[in-house]
N, C-alpha and C positions, 0 to 999 in steps of 0.2 A: 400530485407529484409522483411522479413514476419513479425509481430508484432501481440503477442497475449495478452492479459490483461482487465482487468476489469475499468470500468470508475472512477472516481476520486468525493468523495462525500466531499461537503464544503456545513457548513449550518453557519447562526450566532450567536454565543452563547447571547451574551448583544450588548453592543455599542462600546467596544475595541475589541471583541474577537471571533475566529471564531474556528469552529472544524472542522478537515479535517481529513478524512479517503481514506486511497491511498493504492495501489497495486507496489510491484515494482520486476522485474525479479531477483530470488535466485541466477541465475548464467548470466553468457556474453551468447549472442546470438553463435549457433553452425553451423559450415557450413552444409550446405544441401548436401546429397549425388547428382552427376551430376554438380558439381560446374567445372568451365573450369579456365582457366586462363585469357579469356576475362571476363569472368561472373561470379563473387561468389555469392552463393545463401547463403543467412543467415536464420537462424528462430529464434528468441528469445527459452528460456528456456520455457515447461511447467512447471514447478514451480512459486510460487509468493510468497511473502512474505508481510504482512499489516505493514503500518503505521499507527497509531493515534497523534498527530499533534492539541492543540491546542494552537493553535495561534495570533498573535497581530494582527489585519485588515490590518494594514498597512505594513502587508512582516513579510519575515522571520528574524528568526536571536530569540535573545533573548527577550522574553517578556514582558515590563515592566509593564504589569497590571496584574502580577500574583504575589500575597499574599501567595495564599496556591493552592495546587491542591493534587487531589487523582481522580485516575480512580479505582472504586470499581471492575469494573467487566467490561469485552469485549468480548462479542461472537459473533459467525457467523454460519451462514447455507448455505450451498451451495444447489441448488433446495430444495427439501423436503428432503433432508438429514438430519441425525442425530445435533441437535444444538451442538455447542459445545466451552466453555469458553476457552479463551487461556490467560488473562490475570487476575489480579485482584491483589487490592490492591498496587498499585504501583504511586506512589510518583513525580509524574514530568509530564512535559507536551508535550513529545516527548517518544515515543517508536517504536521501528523498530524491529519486529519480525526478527530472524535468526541474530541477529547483537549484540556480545556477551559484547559490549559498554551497552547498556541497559536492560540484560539479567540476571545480573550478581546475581548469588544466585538463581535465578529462574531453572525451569523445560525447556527443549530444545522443544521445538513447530517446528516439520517439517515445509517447507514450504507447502504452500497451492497447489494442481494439477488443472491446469487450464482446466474449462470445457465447450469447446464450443457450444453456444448458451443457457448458462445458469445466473443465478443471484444467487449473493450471500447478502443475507441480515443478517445485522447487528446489534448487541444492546448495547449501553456503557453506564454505569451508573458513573455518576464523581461529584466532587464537585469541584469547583469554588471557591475564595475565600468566604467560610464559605456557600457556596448555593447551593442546589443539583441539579443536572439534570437527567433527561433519553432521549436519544435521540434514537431513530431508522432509518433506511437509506436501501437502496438498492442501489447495485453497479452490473452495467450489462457489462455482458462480450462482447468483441470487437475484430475482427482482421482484420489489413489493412496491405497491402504490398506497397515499393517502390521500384521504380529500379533506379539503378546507375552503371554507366560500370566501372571494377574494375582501370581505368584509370582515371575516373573522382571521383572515391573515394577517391585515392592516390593521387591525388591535392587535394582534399578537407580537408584532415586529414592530 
């Protein structure tokens, strides 16, 4: 399995609350042309798709120190490329680009093409119950491979 993606930004918002910005594959990993019947070769998807995520310190799941939130705005840059906003004004504390659960009424945002040995930086402006923030962040790109013989995947799975 080849794996290509960008790292995973978690900063802290107060003393309940943290923001996390994460990359995750648009589609399933595709088998690699030369794949055997002993050996399947995977590659994850070049595409990605952002989440923004924030959340209670203590784990996922539902919030319980959130009063009120609004992300006013979310953009991203990949190297010196063009900036460019993909969210705004949007009302909750979870969104997942390409995922039509939290999309709804909005404009369809491609996902992202993944570009090896590059960085993509970010800018989210939100409020918190009743208090503003602007946060910025960079998220660098990554790719590792594993191996597993299609024998010891089929136990595994």
């Amino acid at each position: 399995m080849h794996t290509r993606g960008y790292e995973t930004f978690t900063e802290e918002i107060d003393q309940e609350n943290l923001l996390q910005i994460s990359m995750n594959p648009a589609s399933n990993p595709k088998k690699k042309q030369g794949s055997t019947s002993w050996m399947e070769e995977l590659e994850t998807y070049r595409k990605l798709n952002f989440q923004v995520f924030i959340m209670n310190k203590d784990g996922y799941g539902k919030n319980p120190h959130i009063e009120s939130v609004t992300i006013h705005s979310f953009s991203y840059q990949i190297n010196d490329w063009n900036k460019t906003e993909i969210l705004s004004d949007y009302d909750y504390n979870f969104w997942m680009q390409g995922n039509s659960r939290y999309n709804k009424g909005r404009k369809t945002v491609p996902p992202i093409t993944y570009v090896p040995k590059s960085q993509i930086k970010f800018w989210i402006e939100f409020s918190l119950n009743g208090k503003k923030y602007s946060k910025q962040g960079i998220l660098k790109s990554f790719e590792n491979s594993s191996t597993y013989s299609t024998h010891m995947r089929d136990i595994m799975m």
